[in-house]
Each structure stands twice: as structure tokens, then as C-alpha cells.
C-alpha positions as CSV (number, residue, x, y, z in Angstrom):
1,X,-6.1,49.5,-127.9
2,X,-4.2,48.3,-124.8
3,X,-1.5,45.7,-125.3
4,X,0.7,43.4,-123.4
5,X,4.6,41.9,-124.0
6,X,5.2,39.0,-122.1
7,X,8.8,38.5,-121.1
8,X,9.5,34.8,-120.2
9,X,12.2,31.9,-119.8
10,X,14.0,33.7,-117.6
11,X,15.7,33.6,-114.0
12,X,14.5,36.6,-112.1
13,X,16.1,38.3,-109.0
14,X,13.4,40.9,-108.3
15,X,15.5,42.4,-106.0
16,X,13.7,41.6,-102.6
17,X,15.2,38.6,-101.9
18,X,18.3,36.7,-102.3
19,X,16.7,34.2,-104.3
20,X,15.9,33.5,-108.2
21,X,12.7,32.2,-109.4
22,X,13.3,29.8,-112.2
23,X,11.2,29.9,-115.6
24,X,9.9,32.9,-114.8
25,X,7.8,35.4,-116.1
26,X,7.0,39.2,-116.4
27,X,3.7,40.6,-118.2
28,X,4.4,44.1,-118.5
29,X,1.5,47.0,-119.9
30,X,3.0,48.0,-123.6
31,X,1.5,51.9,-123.2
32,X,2.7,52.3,-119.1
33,X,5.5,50.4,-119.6
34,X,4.9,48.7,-116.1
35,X,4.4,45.4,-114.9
36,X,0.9,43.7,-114.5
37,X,1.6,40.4,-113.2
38,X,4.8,38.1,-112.7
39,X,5.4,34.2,-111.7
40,X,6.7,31.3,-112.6
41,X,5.7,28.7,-114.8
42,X,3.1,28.9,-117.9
43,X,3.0,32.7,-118.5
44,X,-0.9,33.7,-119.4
45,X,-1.9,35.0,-122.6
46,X,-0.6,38.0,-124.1
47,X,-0.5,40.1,-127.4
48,X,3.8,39.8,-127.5
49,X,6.3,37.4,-126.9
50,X,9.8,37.5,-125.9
51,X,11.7,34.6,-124.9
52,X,14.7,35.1,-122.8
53,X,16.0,32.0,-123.0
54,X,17.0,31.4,-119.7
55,X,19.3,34.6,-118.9
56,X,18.6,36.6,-115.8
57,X,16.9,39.4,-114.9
58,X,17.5,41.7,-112.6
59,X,16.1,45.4,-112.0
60,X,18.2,48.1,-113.7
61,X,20.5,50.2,-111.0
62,X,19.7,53.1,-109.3
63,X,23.0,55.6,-108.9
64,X,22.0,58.1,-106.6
65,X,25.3,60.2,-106.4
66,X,26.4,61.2,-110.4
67,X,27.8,64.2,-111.7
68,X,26.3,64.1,-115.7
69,X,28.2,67.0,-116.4
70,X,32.0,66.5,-115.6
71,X,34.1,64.6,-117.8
72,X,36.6,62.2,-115.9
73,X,39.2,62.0,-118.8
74,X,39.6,66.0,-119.0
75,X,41.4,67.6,-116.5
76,X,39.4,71.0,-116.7
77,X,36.6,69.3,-114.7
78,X,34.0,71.3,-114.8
79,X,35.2,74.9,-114.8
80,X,36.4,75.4,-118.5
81,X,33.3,73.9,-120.2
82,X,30.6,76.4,-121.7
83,X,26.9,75.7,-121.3
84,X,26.9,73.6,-124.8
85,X,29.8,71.6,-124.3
86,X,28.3,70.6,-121.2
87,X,25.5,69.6,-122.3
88,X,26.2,67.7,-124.8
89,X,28.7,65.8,-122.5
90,X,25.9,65.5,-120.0
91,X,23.4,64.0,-122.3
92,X,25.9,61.6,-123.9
93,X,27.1,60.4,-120.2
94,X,23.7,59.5,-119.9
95,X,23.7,57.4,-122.4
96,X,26.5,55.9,-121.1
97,X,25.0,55.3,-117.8
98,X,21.6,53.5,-119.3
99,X,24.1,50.9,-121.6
100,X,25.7,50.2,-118.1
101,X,22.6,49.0,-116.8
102,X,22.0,52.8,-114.5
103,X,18.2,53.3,-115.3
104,X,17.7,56.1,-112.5
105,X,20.0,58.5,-111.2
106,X,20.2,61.3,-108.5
107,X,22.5,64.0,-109.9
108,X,24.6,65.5,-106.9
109,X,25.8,68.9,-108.6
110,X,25.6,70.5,-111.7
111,X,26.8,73.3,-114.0
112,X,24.4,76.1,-114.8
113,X,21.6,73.7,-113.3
114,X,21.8,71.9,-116.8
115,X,20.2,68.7,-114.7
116,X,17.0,70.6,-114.1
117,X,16.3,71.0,-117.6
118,X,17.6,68.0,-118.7
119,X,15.1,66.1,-116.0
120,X,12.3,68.0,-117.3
121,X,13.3,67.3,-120.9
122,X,13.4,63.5,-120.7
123,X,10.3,63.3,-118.6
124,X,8.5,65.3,-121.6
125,X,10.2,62.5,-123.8
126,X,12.6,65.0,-125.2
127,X,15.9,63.1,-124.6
128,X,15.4,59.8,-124.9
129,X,17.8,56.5,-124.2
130,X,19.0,57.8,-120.8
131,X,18.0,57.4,-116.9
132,X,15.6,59.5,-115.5
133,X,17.0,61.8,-113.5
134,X,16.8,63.4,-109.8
135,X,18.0,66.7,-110.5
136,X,19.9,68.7,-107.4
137,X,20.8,71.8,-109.6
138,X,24.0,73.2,-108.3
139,X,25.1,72.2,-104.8
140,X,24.9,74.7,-101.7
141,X,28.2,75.5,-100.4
142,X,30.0,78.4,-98.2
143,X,32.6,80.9,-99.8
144,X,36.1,79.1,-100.5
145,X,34.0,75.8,-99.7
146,X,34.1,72.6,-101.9
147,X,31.7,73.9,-104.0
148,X,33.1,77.4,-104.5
149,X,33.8,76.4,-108.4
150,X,32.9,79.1,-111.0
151,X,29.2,77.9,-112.9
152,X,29.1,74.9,-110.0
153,X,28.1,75.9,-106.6
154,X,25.8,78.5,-105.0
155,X,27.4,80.5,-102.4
156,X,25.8,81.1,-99.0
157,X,27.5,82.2,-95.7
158,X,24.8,82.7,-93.3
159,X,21.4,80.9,-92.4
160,X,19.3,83.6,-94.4
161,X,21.3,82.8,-97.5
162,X,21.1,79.3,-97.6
163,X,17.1,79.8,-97.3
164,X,16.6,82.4,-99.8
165,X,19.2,80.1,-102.2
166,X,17.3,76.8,-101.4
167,X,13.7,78.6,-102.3
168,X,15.2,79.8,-105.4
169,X,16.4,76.3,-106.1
170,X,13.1,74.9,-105.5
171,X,11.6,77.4,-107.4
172,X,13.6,76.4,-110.1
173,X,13.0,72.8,-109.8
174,X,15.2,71.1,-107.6
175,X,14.1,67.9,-106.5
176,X,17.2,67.2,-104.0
177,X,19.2,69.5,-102.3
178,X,23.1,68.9,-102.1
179,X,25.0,70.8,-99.6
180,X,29.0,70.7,-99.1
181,X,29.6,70.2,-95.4
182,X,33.5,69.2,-95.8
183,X,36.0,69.7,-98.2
184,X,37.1,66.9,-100.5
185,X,39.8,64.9,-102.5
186,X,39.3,67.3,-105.4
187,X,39.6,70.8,-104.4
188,X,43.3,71.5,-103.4
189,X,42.8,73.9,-100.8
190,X,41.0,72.1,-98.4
191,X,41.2,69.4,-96.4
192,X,38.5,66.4,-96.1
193,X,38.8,67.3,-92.2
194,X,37.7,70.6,-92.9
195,X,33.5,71.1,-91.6
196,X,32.5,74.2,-94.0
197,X,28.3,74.5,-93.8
198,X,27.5,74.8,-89.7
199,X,24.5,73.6,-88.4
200,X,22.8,75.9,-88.6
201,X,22.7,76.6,-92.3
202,X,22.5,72.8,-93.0
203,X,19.1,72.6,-90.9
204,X,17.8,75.7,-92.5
205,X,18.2,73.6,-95.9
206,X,16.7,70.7,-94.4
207,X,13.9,72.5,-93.3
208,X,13.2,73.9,-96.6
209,X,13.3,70.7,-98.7
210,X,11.8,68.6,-96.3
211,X,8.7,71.5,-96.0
212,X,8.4,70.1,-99.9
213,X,8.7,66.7,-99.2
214,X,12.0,67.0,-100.4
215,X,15.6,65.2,-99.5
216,X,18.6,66.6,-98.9
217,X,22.4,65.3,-99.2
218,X,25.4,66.3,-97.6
219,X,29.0,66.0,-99.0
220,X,30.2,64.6,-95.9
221,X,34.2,63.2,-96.1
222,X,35.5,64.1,-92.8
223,X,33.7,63.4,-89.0
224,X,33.7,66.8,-87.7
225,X,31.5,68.0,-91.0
226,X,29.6,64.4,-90.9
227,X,28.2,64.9,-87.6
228,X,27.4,68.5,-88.0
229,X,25.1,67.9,-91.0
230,X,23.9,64.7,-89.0
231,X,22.9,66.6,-86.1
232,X,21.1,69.3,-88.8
233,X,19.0,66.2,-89.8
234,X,20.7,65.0,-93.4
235,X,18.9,62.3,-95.7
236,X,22.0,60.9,-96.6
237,X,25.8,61.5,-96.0
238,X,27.7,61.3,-99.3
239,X,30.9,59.6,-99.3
240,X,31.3,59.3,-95.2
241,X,34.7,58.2,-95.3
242,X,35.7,58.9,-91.5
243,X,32.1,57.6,-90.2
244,X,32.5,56.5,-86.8
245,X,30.5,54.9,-84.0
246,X,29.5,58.5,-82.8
247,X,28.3,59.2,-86.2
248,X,26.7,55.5,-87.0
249,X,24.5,55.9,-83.8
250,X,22.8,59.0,-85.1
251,X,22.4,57.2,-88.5
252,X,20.8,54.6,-87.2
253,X,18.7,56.3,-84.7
254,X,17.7,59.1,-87.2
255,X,17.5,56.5,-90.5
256,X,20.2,57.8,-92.6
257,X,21.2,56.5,-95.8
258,X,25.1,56.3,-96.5
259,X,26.2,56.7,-99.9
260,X,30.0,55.7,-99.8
261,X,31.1,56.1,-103.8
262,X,34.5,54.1,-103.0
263,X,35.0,53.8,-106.6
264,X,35.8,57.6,-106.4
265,X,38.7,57.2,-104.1
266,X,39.7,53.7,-105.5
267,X,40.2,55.2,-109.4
268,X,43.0,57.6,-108.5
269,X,45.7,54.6,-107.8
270,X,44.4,52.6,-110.2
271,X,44.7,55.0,-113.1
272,X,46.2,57.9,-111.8
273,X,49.4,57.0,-111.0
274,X,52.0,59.9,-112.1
275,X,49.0,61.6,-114.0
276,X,46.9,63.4,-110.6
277,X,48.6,65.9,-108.8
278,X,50.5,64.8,-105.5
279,X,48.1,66.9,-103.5
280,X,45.1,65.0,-105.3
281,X,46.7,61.4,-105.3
282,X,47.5,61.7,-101.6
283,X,44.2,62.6,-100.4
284,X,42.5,59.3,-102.6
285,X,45.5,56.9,-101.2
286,X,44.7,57.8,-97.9
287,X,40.6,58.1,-97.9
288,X,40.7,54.7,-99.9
289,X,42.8,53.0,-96.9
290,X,40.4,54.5,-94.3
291,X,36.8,54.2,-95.8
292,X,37.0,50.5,-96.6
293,X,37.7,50.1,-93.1
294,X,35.3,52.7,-92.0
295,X,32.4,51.7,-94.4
296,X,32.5,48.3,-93.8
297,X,31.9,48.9,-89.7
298,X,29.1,51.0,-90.4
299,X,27.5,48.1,-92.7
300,X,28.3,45.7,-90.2
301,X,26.0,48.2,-87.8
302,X,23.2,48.0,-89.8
303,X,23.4,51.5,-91.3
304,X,21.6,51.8,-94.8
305,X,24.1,52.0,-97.6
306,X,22.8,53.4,-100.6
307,X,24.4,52.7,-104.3
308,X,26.3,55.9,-105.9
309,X,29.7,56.2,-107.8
310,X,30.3,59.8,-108.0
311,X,30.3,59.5,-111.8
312,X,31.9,62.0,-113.4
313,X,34.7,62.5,-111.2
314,X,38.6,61.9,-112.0
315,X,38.9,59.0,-113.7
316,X,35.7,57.7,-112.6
317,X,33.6,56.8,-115.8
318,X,29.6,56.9,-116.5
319,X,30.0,53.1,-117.1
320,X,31.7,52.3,-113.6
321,X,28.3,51.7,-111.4
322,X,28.8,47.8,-111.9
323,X,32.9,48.2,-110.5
324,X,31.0,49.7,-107.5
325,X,29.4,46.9,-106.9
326,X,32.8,45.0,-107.1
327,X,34.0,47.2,-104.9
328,X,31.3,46.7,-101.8
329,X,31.5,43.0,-102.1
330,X,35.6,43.8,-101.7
331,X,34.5,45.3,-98.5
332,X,32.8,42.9,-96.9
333,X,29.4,43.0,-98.6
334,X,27.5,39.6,-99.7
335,X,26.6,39.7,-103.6
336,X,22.7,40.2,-102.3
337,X,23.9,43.3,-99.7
338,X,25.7,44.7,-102.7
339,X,22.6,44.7,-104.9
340,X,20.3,45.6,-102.1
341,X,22.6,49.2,-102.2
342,X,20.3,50.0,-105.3
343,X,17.0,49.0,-103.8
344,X,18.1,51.1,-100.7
345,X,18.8,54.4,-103.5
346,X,15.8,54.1,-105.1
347,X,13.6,54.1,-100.9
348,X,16.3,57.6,-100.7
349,X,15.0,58.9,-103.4
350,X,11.4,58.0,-102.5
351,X,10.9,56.4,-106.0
352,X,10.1,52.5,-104.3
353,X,6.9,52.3,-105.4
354,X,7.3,52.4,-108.6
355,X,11.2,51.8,-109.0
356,X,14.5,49.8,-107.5
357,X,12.5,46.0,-107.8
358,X,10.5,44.5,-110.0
359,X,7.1,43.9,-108.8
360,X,3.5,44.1,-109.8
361,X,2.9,48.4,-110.0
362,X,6.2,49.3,-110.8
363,X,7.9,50.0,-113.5
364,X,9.6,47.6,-116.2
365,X,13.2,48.4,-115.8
366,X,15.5,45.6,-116.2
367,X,18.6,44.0,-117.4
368,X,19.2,40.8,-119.0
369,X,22.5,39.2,-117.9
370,X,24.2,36.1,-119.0
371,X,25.1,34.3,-115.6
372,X,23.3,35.4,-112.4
373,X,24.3,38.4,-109.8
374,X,23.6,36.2,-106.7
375,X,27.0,34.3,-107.5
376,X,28.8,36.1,-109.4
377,X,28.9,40.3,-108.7
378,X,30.7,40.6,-112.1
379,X,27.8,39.4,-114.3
380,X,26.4,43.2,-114.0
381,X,29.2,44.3,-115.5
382,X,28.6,42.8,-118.9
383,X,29.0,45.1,-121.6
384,X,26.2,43.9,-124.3
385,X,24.0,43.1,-121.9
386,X,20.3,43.8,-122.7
387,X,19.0,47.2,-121.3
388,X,15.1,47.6,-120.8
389,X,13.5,50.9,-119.8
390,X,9.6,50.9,-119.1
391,X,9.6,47.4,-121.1
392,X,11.0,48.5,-124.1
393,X,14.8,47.5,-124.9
394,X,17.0,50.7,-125.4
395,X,20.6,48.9,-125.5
């Protein structure tokens, strides 16, 4: 027999606007785990009770740039680790990410596609007391490219590669392409000025995943790479630290998401210092001095900014989504614009309607937080706070 939890005495951001309602309410289904009416007020009738006592809601985050299975307090990154190690790492990073309030992520890049199993695995309720996942298997990348790391990236050089590799992908079950278009902070050899992917094989990916319904990301750092996976028709540019107003007028025009992960650049002088290579800490010093500059202009635009941390990365933990948050409202961003960065992953990763807010439909993911995100950004960061998943408390 169908049952029903009501969750009430609460104050409840639903993540549409910048409001709370007071003594509010959420009924949610017990066996769909999503919710079936919400107000304020006298809650109606229901087989389960849980009083809130006046904390606040909010929806869980959506992260929609990760990295499950690096570990950013080994310096081996990802190339040492064998298929186990990583994923046991992986599946304990994800655990980390759900007791930080992540309830969804969009994995950017894995070893040995581990992602696309583990995706599958939690959706057949496997691996339980994580996010779902996204999964973007390895990431697309040319020879001596960003993603030219042994178990990491698939190699293509030509058009007709990066087709036949995407279709195998999909085949496979990749459910968001990832394609290096610049070098980055992490690989020495290469600069974040250096465009890798052309066009040409960028669009090729494009047209495949989007042929699927599909979405693709670029590893975008530098402008010259940027606007050459712009102009092959990107879903989102991935880091975008030297965005400019070129490259903000085909976002807007074309609806691009922006995903800028400044807590990537921003963890290397916090904790690096004398640990990171020189190459490695002057690359981070001088993205971090440029993209909050850079990222704030394109905001100020009106170009959609979507919520990722690059988790996973140096120094950058599977508990840092909240810091991120920190981080944008450092920027420039109101305490509302901040949050809205998840609501605008989740419409990236064409989960809305049943993800990123809490409405009637969607599902019951939420956090329960001791003073309210609208005033304070650091209440998300709370570490006991309450984690729910589908209406059912998991941390």
C-alpha cells in the first residue's frame, strides 16, 4: 500500500525564487520518493511525520563538473591507480559528495570509464548513499592533448576518429561527452593558451551527442580554444577562464552554460604553497587572478553559470561544492545567483523536471540547514547537516 511522509515546520527555499516560505510543508510519495504537494500552513493528512523544527530547506546541489575517480591528496592523480583502487576511491568520493549536500553530479572524465558502470550500478540500486551520476566516460582529447593521460583520455586526431570514438562511447553508455579543447593548469606541457581539438572534430562530437539528445562539454581554459569549441556548437565551456566579450556574445546568442570551477584554481595558493610544482602553482596563481575578473563580466552579461568544482583535482576535495559557493558570492554573485548556479546544472544536464528545485513532480532531494542560504552562503557548508535523497535521509 502507497504511503506518504510529511515533512513540516520548516523554512523552504525551493530554489525558484529568492524568497522562503515560512511554516512550510512538503508531502512527499514514500515508494517514488517525490513530492506530491507542498505549502505553507496546516500540512494535510499523511501516514508519517517529521518535524523540522524550523531549520531550512533547500534542494540538494547539483555539481555538474567532478572527477569521482582522482584523489586530490595523492600526487599520482590518476595515472598510478589500478581499476580497483579506483574504484573504491570513486565510490567512497561519492559518499563524500552526498554528506556535502551534492545529490547529482555530471562526471567530466574518468579512468577505464569506471563512471559508466558506476551510473548504471546505483540506478539498479547497487551502490547506494551517493549522487546519481551523469557519466562522460573518459574525455575526447588529441595526441599530447590534456587528456593524453594513460587509462584517462581517448585519443583522436582527425574528424573520423572523434566520430567513430564518440559512437563507441555512446555505445558504451555515455550520457555526456567531454572533449579537451585547451590545455590546462595540470598537465605540464601545455599551456592554457594552447587550442588542441579544431573545429572540426569538436562539431563532429557535437553532432553525434546531440543526434542522441545528448550534451557535450568542452575543457575550455584559454580564448583561442573557447571560441573554437563555441563556434563547433558546445553545451557548456568548462572552466572559461579567459572568456571574453567575443566569446560571451556567442554564449548568449547560442545559450551556453559556463561552468567556471574557481575553486580549482583557488585551492593551489591556499594549500599548495611549497607543496605543487612551480610550473603547476604558477599556472593556478595566474588563472585565479584572471577568471575572477573574467567570470564575473560574463555573469554580469547575463551568461548562464552552471555550479561545478572540478572535484577531484589537486587539492580540491569531494566536500568543497559548498566553498564554491563562497567563492561565486566572492565574485560578485548575490547569495540567490550563487544558488541559482545549481538550478542552472541541473536545466545542463536536462534533469529540471524532476531535479535542481523542489516542486510538485520532482524529486525529494533536500538538505536541512541550520540558518538560511539567502543570508548567509556559509550555512550550506554545515557539516552535520541533514542529507535527504528521494525523501529518505542518508546523512
Amino acid at each position: 500500500m502507497k504511503t506518504k511522509t510529511i515533512y513540516q515546520n520548516c523554512n523552504l527555499f525551493d530554489g525558484e525564487t529568492n524568497q522562503l516560505k515560512q511554516n512550510a510543508w512538503l508531502e512527499v510519495d514514500d515508494e517514488t520518493g517525490k513530492i506530491t504537494a507542498l505549502g505553507t500552513g496546516k500540512a494535510p493528512q499523511a501516514d508519517n511525520w517529521v518535524d523540522l523544527q524550523e531549520k531550512y530547506v533547500m534542494p540538494g546541489l547539483i555539481n555538474c563538473h567532478t572527477h569521482m575517480v582522482m584523489d586530490p591528496t595523492d600526487s599520482r592523480g590518476v595515472t598510478d591507480f589500478n581499476v580497483i583502487e579506483t574504484t573504491v576511491n570513486a565510490v567512497d568520493n561519492l559518499h563524500t559528495m552526498l554528506k556535502s549536500g551534492v545529490t547529482y553530479v555530471r562526471e567530466c572524465g574518468s579512468t577505464f570509464d569506471i563512471d559508466l558502470t558506476i551510473a548504471r550500478m546505483i540506478a539498479e540500486g547497487k551502490i547506494t548513499k551517493v549522487p546519481e551520476v551523469l557519466p562522460s566516460g573518459r574525455p575526447y582529447s588529441m595526441s599530447g592533448g590534456h587528456g593524453d593521460i594513460p587509462n584517462f583520455g581517448y585519443i583522436v586526431d582527425s574528424p573520423d576518429e572523434m566520430r567513430k570514438s564518440v559512437r563507441q562511447g555512446l555505445a558504451r553508455g555515455v550520457k555526456a561527452v567531454k572533449v579537451m579543447a585547451t590545455g590546462g593548469i595540470m598537465t605540464e606541457k601545455d599551456s592554457m593558451d594552447d587550442p588542441q581539438l579544431s573545429v572540426d572534430e569538436i562539431r563532429v562530437a557535437v553532432q553525434e551527442a546531440h543526434h542522441k539528445g545528448l550534451i557535450v562539454a568542452a575543457h575550455a581554459e584559454g580564448i583561442a580554444g573557447i571560441m573554437n569549441a563555441l563556434e563547433a556548437g558546445v553545451d557548456s565551456i568548462e572552466h572559461g577562464y579567459y572568456v571574453n566579450d567575443a566569446a560571451i556574445d556567442l554564449m548568449l546568442k547560442n545559450g551556453t552554460y559556463l561552468t567556471p570551477t574557481i575553486i580549482a584554481a583557488w585551492a593551489f595558493p591556499e594549500y599548495a604553497q611549497d607543496i605543487a610544482p612551480a610550473w603547476e602553482m604558477n599556472k593556478a596563481k595566474t588563472a585565479l587572478a584572471d577568471l575572477q575578473v573574467n567570470i564575473a563580466h560574463a555573469h554580469e552579461r547575463g551568461v548562464k553559470i552552471s555550479l561545478g568544482t572540478d572535484a577531484g583535482t589537486t587539492f580540491n576535495g569531494f566536500d568543497k561544492t559548498p566553498v564554491e559557493l563562497q567563492l561565486l558570492v566572492d565574485t560578485g554573485f548575490s547569495n540567490f545567483e550563487a544558488l541559482q548556479t545549481s538550478v542552472n546544472a541541473a536545466k545542463l544536464m536536462k534533469i529540471s523536471d524532476e531535479y535542481g528545485t523542489l516542486a510538485t513532480g520532482k524529486y525529494a532531494d533536500f538538505l536541512v540547514l541550520d540558518k538560511n542560504p539567502l543570508t548567509d552562503i556559509k550555512a550550506v557548508a554545515q557539516t552535520n547537516k541533514a542529507v535527504y535523497k528521494k525523501g529518505k535521509r542518508e546523512y
